[in-house]
MIDOSE-1310 file (N, C-alpha, C; in nm, 2 decimals, decimal comma, always signed):
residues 138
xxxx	+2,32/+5,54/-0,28/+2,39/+5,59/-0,17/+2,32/+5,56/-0,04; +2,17/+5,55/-0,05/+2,13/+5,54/+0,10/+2,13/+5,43/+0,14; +2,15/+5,34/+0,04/+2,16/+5,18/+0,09/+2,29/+5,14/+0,14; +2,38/+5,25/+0,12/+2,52/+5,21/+0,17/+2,50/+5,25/+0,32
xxxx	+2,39/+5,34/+0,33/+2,41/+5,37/+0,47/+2,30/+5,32/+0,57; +2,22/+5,25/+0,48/+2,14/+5,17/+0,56/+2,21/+5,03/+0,64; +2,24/+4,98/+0,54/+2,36/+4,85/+0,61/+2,41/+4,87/+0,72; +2,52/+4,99/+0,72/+2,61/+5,00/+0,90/+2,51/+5,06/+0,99
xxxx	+2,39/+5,12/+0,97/+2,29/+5,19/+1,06/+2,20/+4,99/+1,16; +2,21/+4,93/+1,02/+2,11/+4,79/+1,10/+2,23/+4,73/+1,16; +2,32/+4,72/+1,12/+2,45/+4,64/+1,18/+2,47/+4,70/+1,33; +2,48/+4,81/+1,33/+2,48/+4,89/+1,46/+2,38/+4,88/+1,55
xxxx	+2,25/+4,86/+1,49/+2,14/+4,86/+1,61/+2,15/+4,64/+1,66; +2,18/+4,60/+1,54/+2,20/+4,45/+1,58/+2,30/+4,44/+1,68; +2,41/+4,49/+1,68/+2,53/+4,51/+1,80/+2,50/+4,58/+1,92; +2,41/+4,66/+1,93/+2,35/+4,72/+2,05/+2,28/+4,61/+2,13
xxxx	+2,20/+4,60/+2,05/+2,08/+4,47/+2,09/+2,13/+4,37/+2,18; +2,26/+4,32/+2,08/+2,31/+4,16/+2,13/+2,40/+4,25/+2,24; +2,44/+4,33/+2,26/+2,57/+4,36/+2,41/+2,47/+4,41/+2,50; +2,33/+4,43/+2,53/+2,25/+4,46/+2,64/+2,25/+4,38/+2,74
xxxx	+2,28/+4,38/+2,83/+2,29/+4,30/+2,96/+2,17/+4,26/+2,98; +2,13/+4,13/+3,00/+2,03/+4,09/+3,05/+2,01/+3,95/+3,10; +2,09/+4,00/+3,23/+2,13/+3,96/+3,33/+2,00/+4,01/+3,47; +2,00/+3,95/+3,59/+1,92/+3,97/+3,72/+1,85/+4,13/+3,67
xxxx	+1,76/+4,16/+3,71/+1,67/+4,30/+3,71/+1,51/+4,32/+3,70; +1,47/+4,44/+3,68/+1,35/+4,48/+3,60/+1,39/+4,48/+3,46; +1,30/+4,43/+3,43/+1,28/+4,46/+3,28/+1,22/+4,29/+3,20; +1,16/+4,24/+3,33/+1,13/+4,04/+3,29/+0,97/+4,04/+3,31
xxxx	+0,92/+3,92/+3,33/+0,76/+3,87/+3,37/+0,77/+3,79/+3,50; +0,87/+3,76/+3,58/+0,89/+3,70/+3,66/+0,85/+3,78/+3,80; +0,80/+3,69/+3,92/+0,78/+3,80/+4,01/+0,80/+3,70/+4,12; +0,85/+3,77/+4,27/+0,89/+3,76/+4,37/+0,82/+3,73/+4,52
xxxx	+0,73/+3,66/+4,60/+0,61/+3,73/+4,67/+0,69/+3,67/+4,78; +0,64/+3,72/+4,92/+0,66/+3,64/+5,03/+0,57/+3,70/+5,11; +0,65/+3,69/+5,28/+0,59/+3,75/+5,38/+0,66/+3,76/+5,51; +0,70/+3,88/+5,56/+0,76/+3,92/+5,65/+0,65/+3,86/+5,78
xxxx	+0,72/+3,76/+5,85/+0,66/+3,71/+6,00/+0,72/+3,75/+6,15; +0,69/+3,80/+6,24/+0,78/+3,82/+6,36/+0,76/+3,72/+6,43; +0,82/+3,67/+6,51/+0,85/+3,53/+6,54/+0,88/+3,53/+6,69; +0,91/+3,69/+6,71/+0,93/+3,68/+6,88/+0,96/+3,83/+6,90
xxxx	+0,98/+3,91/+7,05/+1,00/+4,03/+7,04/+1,12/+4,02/+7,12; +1,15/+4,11/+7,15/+1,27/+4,18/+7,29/+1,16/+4,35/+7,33; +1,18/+4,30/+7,48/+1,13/+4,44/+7,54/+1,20/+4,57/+7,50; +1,16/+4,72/+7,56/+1,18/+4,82/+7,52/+1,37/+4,81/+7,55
xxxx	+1,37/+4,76/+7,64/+1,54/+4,74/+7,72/+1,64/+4,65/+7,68; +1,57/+4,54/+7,62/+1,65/+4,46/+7,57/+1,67/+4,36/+7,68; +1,61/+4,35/+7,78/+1,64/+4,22/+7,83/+1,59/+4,11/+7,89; +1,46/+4,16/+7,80/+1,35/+3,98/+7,78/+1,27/+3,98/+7,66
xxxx	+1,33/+3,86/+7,62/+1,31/+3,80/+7,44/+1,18/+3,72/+7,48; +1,08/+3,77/+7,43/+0,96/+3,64/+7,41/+0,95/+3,60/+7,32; +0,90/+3,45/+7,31/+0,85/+3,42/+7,20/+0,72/+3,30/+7,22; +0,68/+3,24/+7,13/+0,52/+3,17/+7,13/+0,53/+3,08/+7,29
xxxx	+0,68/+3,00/+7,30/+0,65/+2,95/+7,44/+0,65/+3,03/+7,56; +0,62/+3,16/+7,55/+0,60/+3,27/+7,69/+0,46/+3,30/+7,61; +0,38/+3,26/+7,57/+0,26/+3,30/+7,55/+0,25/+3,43/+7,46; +0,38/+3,44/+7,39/+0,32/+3,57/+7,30/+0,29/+3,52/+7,16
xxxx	+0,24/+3,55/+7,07/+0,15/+3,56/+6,96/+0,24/+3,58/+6,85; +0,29/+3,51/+6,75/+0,33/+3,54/+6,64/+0,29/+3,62/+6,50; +0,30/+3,67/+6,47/+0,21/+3,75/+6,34/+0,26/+3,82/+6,21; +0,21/+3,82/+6,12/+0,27/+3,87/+5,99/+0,25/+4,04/+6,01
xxxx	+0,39/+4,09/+5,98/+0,37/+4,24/+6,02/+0,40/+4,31/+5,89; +0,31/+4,44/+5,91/+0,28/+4,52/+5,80/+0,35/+4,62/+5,79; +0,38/+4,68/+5,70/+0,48/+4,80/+5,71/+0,63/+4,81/+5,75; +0,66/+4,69/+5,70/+0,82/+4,61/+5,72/+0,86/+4,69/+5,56
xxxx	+1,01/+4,72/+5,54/+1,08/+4,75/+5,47/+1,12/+4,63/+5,41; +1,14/+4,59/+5,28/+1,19/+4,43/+5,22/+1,28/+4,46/+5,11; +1,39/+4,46/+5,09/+1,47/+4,48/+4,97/+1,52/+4,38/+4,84; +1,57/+4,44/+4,73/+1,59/+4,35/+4,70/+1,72/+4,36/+4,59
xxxx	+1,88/+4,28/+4,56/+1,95/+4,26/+4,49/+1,95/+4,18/+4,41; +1,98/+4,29/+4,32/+2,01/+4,19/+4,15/+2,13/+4,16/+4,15; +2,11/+4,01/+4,10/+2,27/+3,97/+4,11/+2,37/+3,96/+4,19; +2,47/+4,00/+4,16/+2,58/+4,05/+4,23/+2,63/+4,22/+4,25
xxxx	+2,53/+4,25/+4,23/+2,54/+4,46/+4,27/+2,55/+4,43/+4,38; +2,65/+4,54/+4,44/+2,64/+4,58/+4,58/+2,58/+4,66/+4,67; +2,45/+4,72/+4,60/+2,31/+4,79/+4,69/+2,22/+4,73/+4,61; +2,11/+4,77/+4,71/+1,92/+4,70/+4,70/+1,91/+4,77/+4,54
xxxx	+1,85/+4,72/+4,46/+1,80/+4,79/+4,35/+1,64/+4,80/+4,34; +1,56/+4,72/+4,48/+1,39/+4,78/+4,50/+1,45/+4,80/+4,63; +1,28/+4,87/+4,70/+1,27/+4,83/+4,81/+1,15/+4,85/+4,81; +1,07/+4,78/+4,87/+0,92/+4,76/+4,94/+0,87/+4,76/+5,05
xxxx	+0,74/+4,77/+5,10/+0,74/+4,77/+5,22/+0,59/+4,68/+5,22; +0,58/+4,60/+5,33/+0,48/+4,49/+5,33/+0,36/+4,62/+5,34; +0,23/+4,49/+5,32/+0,11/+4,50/+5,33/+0,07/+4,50/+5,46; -0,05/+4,46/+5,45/-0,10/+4,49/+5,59/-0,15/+4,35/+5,66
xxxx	-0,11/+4,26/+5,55/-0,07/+4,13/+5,65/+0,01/+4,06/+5,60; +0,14/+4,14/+5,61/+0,26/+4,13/+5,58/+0,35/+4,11/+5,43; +0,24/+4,10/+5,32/+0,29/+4,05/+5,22/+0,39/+4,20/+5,12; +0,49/+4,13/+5,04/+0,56/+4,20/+5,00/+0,54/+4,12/+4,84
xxxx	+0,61/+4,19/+4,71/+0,60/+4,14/+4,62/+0,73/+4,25/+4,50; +0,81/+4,16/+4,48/+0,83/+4,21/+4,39/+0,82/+4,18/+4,21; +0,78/+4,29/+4,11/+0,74/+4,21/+4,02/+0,83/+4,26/+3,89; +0,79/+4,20/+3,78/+0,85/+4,23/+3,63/+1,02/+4,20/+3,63
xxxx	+1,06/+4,10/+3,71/+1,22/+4,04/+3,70/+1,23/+3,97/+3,61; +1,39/+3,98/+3,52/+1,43/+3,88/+3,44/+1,51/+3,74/+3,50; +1,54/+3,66/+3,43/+1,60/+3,54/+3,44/+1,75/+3,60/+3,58; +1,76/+3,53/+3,67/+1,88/+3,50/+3,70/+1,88/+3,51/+3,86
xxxx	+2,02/+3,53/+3,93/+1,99/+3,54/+4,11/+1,95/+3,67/+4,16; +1,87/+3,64/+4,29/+1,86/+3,76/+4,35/+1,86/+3,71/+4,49; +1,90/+3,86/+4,57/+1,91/+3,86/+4,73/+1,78/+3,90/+4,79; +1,68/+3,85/+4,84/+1,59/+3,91/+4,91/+1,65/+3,95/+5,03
xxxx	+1,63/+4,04/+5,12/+1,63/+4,11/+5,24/+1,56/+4,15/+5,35; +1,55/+4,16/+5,45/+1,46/+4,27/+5,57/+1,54/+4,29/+5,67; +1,52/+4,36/+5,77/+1,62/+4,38/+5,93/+1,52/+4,29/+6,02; +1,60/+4,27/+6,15/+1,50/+4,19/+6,24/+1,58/+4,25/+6,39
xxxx	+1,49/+4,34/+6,40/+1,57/+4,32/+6,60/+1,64/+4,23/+6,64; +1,77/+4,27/+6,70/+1,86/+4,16/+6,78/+1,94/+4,24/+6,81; +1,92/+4,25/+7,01/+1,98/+4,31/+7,12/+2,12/+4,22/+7,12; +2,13/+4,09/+7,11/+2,27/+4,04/+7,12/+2,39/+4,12/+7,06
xxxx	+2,34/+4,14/+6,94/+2,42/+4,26/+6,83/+2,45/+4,36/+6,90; +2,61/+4,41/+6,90/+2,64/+4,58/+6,86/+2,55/+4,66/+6,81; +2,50/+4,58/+6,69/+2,40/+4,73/+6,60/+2,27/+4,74/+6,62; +2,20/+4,60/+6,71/+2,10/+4,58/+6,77/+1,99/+4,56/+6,64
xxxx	+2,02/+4,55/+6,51/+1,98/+4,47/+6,44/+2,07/+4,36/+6,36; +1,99/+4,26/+6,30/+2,01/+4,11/+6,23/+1,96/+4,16/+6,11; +2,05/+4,13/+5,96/+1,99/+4,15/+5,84/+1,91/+4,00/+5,80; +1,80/+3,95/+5,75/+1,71/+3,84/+5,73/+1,76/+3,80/+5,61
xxxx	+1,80/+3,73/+5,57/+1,83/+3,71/+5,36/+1,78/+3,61/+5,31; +1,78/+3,60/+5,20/+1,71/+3,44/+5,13/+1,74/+3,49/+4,97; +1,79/+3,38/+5,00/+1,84/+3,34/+4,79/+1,76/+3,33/+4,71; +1,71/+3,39/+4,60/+1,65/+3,32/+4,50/+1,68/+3,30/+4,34
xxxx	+1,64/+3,21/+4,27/+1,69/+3,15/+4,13/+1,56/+3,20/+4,07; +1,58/+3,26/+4,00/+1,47/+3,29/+3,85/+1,51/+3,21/+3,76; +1,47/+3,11/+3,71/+1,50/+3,02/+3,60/+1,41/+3,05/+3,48; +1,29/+3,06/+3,49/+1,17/+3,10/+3,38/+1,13/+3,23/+3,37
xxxx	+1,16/+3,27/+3,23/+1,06/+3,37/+3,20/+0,96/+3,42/+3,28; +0,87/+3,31/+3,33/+0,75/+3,39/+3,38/+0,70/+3,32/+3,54; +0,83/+3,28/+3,61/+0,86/+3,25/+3,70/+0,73/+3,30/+3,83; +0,66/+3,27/+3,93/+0,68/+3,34/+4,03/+0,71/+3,21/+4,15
xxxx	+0,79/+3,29/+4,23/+0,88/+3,22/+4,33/+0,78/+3,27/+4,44; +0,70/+3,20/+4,52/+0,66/+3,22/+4,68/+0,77/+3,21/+4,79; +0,84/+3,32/+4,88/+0,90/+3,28/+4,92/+0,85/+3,24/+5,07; +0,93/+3,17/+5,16/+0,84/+3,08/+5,28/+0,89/+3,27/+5,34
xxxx	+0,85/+3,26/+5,49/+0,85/+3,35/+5,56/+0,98/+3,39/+5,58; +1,02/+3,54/+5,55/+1,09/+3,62/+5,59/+1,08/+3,62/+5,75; +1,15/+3,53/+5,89/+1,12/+3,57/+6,02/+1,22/+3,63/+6,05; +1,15/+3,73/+6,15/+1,19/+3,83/+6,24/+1,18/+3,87/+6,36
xx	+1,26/+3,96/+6,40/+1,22/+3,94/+6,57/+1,15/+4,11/+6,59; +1,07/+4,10/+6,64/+1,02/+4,28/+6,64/+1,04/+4,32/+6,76
């Protein structure tokens, strides 16, 4: 008798197994790194943008918010916030796309910020993707 009910008990966990999504997420070896750069500012008023050719100084900034989508979801499923020379990292992703993120000041805007984005392919298991600089305007 218990062998009859061993059978649909393994059949059942092999059906579980195989319908688990795994697809973009946590739950991989793959990891994410970059670095949020400011690239230029706008004054407190909004109506002088400098940048390296006015003699201002470019720099990797710390304490930046960096998000990140799996797939095709329609909200951030991390969020991070850079280091203290600028690096962000996200880690333990599986195979597939993701949306990296950050905001960047821009007075030309209604909302007076610009969202930053950059695509990335996880193709390997144990992937990690450097991404070039996240720039921003602070």
């Amino acid at each position: 008798m218990k062998r009859y009910l061993l059978l649909p008990a393994i059949a059942f966990f092999i059906a579980m197994i195989a319908s688990c999504d795994s697809g973009p997420g946590q739950g991989g070896q793959a990891t994410i790194t970059g670095k949020v750069y400011a690239k230029g500012n706008w004054n407190s008023t909004c109506t002088i943008y400098r940048d390296s050719a006015d003699g201002w100084v470019p720099y990797y900034v710390p304490d930046v918010e960096v998000y990140i989508i799996y797939g095709d979801e329609p909200t951030y499923g991390e969020r991070v916030r850079t280091g203290p020379d600028g690096t962000f990292q996200f880690k333990y992703l599986r195979r597939g796309s993701y949306t990296v993120y950050t905001y960047s000041n821009d007075c030309t805007s209604l909302s007076g910020i610009e969202t930053i984005y950059a695509k990335v392919e996880i193709s390997d298991k144990k992937q990690e993707v450097n991404l070039t600089n996240l720039r921003i305007n602070k």
